[in-house]
VEXDREN-2710 file (C-alpha; in Angstrom, 1 decimal):
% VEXDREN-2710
k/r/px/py/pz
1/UNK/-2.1/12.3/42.1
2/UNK/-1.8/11.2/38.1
3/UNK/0.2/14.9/36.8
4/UNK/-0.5/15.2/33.5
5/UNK/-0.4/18.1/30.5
6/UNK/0.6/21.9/31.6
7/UNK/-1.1/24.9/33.3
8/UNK/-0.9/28.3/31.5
9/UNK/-2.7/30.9/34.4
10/UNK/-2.9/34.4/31.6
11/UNK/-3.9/37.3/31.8
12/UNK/-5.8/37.4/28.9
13/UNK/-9.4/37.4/29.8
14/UNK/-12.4/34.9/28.8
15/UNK/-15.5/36.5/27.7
16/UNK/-19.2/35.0/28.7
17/UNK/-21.9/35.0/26.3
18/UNK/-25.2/32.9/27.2
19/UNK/-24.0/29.7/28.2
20/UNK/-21.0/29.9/25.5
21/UNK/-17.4/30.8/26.6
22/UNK/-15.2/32.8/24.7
23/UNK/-11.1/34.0/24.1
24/UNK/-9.1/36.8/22.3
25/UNK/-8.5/35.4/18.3
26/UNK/-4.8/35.5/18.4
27/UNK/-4.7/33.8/22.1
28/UNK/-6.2/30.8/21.2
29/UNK/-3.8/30.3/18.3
30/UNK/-1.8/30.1/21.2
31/UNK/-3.4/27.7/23.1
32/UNK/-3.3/25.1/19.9
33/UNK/0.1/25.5/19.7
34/UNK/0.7/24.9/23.7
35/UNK/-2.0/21.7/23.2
36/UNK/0.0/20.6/19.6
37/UNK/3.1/20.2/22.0
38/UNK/1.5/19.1/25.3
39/UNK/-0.6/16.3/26.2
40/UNK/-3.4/18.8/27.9
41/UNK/-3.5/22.0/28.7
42/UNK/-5.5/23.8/31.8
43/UNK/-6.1/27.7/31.1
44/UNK/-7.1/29.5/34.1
45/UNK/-7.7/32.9/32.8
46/UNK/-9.6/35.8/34.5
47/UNK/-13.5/36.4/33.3
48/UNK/-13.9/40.0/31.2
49/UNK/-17.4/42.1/32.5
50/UNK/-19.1/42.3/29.6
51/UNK/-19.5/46.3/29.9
52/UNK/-15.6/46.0/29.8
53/UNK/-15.4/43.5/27.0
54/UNK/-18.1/46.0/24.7
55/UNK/-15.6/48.3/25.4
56/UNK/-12.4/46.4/23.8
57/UNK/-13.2/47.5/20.0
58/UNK/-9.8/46.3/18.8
59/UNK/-10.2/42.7/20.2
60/UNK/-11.7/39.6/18.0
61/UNK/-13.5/37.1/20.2
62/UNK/-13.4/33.7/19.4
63/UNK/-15.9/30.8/20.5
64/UNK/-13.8/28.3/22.5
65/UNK/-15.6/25.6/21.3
66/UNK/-14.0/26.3/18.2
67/UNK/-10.6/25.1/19.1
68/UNK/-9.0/22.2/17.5
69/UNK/-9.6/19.0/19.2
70/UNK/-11.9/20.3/22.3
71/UNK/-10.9/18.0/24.4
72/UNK/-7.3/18.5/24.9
73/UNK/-8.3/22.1/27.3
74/UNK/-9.7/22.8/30.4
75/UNK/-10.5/26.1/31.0
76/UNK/-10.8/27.4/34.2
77/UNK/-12.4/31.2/34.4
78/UNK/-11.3/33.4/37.3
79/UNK/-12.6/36.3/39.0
80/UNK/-11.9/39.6/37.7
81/UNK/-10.4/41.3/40.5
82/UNK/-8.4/44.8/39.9
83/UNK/-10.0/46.4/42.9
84/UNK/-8.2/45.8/46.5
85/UNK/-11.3/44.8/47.6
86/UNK/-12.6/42.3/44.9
87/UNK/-9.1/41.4/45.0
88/UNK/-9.1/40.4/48.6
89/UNK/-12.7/39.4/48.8
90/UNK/-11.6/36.3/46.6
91/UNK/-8.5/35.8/47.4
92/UNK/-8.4/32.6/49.5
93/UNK/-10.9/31.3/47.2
94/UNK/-8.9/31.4/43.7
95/UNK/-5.9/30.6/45.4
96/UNK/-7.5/27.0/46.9
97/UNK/-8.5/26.5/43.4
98/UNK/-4.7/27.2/41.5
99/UNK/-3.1/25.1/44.3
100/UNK/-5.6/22.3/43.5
101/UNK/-4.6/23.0/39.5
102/UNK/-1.1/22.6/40.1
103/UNK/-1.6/19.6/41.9
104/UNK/-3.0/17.7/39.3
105/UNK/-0.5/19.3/36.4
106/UNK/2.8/18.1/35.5
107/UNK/4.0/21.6/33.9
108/UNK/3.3/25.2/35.0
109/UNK/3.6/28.2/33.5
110/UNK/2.5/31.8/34.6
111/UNK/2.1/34.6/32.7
112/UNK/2.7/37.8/35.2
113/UNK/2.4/41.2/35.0
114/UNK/0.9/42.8/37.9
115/UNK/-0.2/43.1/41.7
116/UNK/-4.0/43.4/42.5
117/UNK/-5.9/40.9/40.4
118/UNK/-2.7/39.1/39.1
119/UNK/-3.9/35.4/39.1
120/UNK/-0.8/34.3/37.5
121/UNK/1.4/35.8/40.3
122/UNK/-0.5/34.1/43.2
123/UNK/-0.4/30.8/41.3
124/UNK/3.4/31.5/41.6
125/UNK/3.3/32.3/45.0
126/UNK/1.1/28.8/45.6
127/UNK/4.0/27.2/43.1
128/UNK/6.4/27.7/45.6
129/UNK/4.7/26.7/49.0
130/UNK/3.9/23.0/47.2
131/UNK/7.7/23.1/46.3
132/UNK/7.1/22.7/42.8
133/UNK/9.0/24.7/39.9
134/UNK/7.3/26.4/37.6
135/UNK/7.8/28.8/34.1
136/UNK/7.5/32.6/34.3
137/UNK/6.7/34.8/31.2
138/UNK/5.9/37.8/30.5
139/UNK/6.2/40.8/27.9
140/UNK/6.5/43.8/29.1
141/UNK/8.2/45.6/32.3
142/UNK/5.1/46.6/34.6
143/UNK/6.7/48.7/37.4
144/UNK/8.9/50.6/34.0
145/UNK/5.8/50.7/32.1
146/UNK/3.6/51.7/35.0
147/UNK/6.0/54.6/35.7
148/UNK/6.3/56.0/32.1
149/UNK/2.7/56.7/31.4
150/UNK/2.3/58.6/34.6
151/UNK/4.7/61.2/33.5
152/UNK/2.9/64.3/32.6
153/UNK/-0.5/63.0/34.4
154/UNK/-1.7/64.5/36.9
155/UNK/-0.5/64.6/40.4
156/UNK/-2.4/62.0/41.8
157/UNK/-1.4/59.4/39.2
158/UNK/1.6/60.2/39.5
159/UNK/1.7/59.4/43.3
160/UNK/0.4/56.2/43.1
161/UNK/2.4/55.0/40.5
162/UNK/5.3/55.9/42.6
163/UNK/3.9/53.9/45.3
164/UNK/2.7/51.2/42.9
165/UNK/5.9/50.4/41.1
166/UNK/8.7/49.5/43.7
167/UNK/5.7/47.6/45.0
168/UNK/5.2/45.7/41.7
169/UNK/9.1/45.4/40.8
170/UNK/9.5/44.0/44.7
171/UNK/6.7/41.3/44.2
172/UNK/8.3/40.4/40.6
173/UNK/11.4/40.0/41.5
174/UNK/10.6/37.4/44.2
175/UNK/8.9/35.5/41.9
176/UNK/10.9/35.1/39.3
177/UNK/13.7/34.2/41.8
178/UNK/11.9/31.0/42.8
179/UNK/11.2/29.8/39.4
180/UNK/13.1/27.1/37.3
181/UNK/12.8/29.2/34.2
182/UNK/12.4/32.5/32.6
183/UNK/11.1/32.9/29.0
184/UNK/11.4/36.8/28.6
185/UNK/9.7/38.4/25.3
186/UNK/11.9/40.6/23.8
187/UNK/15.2/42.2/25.6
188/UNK/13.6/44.4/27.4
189/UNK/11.8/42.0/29.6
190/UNK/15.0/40.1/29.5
191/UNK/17.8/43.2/30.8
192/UNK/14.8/43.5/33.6
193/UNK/14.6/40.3/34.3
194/UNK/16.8/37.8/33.4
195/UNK/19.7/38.8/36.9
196/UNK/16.8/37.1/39.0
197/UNK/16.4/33.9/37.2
198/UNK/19.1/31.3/36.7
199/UNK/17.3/30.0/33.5
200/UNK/16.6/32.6/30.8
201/UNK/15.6/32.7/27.0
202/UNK/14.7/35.7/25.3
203/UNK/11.3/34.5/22.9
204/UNK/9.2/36.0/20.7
205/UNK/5.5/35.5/20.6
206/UNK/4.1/35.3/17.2
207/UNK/0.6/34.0/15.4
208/UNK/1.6/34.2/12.1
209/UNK/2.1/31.1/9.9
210/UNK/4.9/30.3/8.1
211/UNK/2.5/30.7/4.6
212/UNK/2.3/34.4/6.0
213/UNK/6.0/35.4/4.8
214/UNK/6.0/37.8/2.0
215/UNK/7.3/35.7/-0.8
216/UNK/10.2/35.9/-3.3
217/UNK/7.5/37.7/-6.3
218/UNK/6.2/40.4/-3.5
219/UNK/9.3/41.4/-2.0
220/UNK/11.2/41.7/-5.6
221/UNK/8.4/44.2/-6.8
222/UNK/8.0/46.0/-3.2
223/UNK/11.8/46.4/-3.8
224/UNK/11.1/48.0/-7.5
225/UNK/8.4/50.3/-6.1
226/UNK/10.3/51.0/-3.6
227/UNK/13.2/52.9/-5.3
228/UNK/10.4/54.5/-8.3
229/UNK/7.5/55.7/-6.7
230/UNK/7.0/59.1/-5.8
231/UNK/5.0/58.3/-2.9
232/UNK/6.3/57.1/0.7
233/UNK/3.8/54.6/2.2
234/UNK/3.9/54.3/6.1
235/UNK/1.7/52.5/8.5
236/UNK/1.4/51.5/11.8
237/UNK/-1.4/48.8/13.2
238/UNK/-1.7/48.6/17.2
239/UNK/-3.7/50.7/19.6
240/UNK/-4.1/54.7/20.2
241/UNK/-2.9/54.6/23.8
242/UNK/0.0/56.8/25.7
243/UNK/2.5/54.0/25.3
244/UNK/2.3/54.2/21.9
245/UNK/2.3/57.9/21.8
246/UNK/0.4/58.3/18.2
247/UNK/1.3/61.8/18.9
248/UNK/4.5/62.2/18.3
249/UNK/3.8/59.3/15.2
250/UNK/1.9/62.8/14.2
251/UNK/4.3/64.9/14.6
252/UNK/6.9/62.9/13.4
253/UNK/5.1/62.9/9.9
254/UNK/3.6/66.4/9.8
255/UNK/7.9/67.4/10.5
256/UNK/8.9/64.8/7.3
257/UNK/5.8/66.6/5.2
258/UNK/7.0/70.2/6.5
259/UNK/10.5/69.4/5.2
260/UNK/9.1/68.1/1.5
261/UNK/8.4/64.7/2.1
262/UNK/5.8/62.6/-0.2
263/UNK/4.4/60.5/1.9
264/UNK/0.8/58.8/3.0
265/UNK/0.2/57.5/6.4
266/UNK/-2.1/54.7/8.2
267/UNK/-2.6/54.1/11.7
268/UNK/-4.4/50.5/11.4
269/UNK/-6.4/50.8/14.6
270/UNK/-8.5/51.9/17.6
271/UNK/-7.9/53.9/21.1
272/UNK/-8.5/56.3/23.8
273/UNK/-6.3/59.0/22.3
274/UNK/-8.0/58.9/18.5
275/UNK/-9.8/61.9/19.1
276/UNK/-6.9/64.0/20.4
277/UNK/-4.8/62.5/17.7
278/UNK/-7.5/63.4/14.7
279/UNK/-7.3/66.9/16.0
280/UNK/-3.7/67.3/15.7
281/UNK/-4.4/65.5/12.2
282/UNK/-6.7/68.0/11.0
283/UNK/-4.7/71.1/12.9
284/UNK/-1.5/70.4/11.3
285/UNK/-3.2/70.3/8.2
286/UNK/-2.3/66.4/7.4
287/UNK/-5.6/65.3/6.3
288/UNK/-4.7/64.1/2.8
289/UNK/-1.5/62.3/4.3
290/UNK/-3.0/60.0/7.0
291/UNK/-5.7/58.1/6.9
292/UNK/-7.2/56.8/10.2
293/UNK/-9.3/53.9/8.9
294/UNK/-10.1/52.0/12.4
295/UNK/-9.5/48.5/13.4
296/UNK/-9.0/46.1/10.9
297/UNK/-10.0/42.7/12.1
298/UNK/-9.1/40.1/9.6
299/UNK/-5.5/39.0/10.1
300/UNK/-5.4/38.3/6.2
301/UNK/-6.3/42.3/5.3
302/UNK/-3.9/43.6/7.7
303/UNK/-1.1/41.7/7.0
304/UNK/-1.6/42.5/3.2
305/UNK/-2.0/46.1/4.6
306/UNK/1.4/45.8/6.2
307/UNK/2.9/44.4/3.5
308/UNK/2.6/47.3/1.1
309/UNK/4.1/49.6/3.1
310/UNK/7.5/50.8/2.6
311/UNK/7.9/51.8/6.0
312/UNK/6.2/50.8/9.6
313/UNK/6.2/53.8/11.8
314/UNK/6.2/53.4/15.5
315/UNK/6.8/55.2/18.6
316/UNK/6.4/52.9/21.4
317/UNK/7.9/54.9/24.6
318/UNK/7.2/51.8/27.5
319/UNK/9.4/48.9/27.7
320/UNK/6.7/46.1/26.3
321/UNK/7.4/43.8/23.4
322/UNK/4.6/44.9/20.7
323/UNK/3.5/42.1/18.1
324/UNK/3.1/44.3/15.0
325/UNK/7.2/45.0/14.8
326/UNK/7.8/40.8/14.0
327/UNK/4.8/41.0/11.5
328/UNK/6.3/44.1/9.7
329/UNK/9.5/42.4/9.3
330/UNK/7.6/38.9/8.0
331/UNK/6.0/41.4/5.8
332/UNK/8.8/42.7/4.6
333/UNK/7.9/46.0/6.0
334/UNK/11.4/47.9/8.3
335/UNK/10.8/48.9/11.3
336/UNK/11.6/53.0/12.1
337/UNK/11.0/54.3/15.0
338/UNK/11.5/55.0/18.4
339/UNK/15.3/52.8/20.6
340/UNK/14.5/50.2/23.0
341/UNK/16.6/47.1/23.6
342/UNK/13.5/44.7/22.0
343/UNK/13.6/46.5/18.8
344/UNK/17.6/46.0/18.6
345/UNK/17.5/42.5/19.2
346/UNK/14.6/42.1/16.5
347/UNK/17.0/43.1/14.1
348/UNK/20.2/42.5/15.4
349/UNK/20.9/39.0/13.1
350/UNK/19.8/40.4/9.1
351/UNK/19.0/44.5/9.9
352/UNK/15.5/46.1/8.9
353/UNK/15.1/48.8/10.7
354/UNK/16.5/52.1/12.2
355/UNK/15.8/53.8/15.1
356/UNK/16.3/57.3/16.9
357/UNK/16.0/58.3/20.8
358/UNK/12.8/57.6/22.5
359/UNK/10.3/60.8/22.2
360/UNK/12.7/62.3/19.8
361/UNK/10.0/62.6/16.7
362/UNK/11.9/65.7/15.5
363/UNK/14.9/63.0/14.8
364/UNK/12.4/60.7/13.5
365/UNK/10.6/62.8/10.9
366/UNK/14.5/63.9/9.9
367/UNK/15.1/60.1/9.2
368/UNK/11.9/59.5/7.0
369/UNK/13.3/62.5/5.2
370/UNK/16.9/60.7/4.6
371/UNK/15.2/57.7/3.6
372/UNK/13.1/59.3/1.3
373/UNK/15.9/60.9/-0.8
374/UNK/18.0/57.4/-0.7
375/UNK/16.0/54.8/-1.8
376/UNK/18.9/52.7/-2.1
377/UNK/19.0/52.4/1.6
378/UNK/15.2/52.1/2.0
379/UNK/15.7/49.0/-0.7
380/UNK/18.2/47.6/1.8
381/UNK/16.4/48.0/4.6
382/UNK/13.4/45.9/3.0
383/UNK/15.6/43.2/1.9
384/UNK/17.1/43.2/4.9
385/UNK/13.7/43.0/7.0
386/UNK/12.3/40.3/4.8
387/UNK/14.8/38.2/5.7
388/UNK/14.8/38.8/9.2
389/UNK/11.1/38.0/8.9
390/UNK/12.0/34.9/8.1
391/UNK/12.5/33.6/11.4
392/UNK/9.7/33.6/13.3
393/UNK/6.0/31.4/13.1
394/UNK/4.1/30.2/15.7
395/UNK/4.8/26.5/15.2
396/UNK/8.7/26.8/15.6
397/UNK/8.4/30.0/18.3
398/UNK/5.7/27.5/20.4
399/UNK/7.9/24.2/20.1
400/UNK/10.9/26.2/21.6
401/UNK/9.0/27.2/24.3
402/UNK/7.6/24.0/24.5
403/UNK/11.3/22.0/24.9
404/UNK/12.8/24.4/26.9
405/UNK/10.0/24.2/29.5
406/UNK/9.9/20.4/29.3
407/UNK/14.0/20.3/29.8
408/UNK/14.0/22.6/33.2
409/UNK/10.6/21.8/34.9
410/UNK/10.4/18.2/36.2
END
């Protein structure tokens, strides 16, 4: 059979409209890049309900047709299965249909990050039987992740997350020890990871373009500002869930305010806990200092957003790789907030950010206190992040990926 081009299986879901089919905005970026540095590119990605797709308000569809040069993709919709049963009942049937995808692709690579309804994790699995090697990436620590936002839930989700996890972490770490190479967003993934694999590269996976950098005129007058006016500006742009616990970002800011603190806030964004989290708003009597404006979905407007902050706030408590910390550092924008190994590496080369224990936000609101009395070090710390920012684009992040796959898969 004539291999040709690569096959990404994702987890990141099509969405069907009429006869038209459609991907997540930042996700087809992606798939440009892949195409710009591949001859072809199959995506075999499972197919969104459309009750659960109206439900995804911080998501931007984009009509696949759209993509640059059509013809380069395949793409290959896949049952959404996240039920044991819908999961079983198609089983046999999607994983016929992988094996026949890898048999006709010369590179593969498989996004995991799951058990029931993991396409990318069965392609793996069928990988492996046909003896070929294959690419595994991922962002985020399921079983770890899986684990932390049971805590506090109730019984019964707590149980099955105890079952769940070893389960998931088991089934992982098989996996991975079968492929030819790891690619490990952020160093969480790759402490989890990386003892399993004999190939391993911590990347970064970003959509903004070099043009996006905060340039030399911006960051000299977000310096100024940032040592004269009275005000702290914060934000924050990424969803209301548990494992971002916009709670304690609450808290963390009504303790800075309690202690004297000028400051305004934004949370740039959507979720299941933005009720509970406006109530604790309005309770703690921060209503002048945070504004919850919603999603914001043109890349251009949030960035700019970002980029006249002096501070982005965040208190991620699951070991995942979030986006929004690499554009707040190409924005110019330090990163404070809650430890993890990810958010060390992000600024381990140039600085731009500082960080306190995970669900500390009494230790958090104290440093937005110390970093509003010393501007000089909040100066540094933008300098410092701007030129971390520097970095990373999508074109140089996807042609590193793109060599490294080509050098260990044959």
């Amino acid at each position: 059979m004539n291999q040709k081009g690569m096959l990404l299986v994702l987890p990141v879901p099509f969405r069907s409209q009429g006869n038209q089919l459609f991907f997540e905005l930042q996700a087809c970026n992606g798939l440009e890049q892949w195409a710009n540095n591949f001859e072809s590119l199959i995506v075999a990605a499972p197919l969104i309900p459309e009750t659960i797709a109206e439900q995804q308000k911080m998501w931007v569809w984009r009509n696949t047709n759209t993509l640059a040069d059509r013809k380069r993709f395949e793409l290959v919709p896949l049952p959404w299965a996240y039920s044991p049963f819908k999961f079983l009942s198609c089983y046999y049937s999607v994983r016929a249909k992988l094996a026949e995808l890898i048999g006709s692709s010369r590179y593969l690579q498989f996004a995991i990050g799951g058990l029931l309804g993991d396409w990318a994790a069965v392609a793996a699995l069928s990988a492996h039987q046909q003896g070929r090697e294959y690419a595994i990436h991922t962002d985020h620590v399921e079983d770890q992740v899986m684990l932390e936002l049971a805590r506090g839930a109730r019984i019964s989700t707590q149980l099955k997350a105890k079952i769940m996890a070893p389960l998931i972490a088991s089934y992982n770490k098989w996996i991975i020890q079968n492929c030819a190479l790891g690619l490990w967003h952020g160093d969480d993934c790759y402490s989890a990871y990386s003892p399993f694999c004999s190939n391993n590269y911590r990347i970064h996976n970003i959509h903004t373009k070099p043009s996006d950098n905060i340039s030399p005129q911006e960051l000299s007058e977000k310096i100024r500002c940032a040592t004269t006016d009275s005000t702290i500006r914060i934000c924050y742009a990424g969803r209301m869930t548990p494992s971002k616990a916009p709670l304690d970002w609450v808290q963390a800011i009504a303790r800075a305010r309690d202690l004297s603190v000028n400051l305004h806030a934004t949370w740039i964004g959507d979720g299941s806990l933005l009720w509970e989290m406006k109530a604790m708003i309005a309770h703690k009597g921060l209503t002048s200092c945070i504004d919850v404006p919603g999603f914001e979905p043109n890349r251009d407007k949030l960035l700019q957003k970002i980029r006249g902050a002096h501070i982005m706030l965040f208190t991620h408590v699951t070991p995942e790789s979030p986006r929004c910390l690499l554009e707040a550092l190409i924005c110019g924008t330090p990163i404070i907030g809650y430890q993890s190994k990810y958010v060390d590496d992000l600024v381990k080369d140039f600085g731009g950010g500082m960080f306190v224990p995970v669900h500390n936000w009494q230790q958090l609101g104290d440093l937005l206190v110390t970093l509003s009395k010393k501007r000089d070090i909040l100066s540094q710390l933008i300098q410092d992040a701007a030129k971390n920012g520097t970095i990373f684009n999508d074109r140089a992040v996807f042609f590193e990926r793109s060599q490294l796959i080509k050098k260990y898969l044959s």
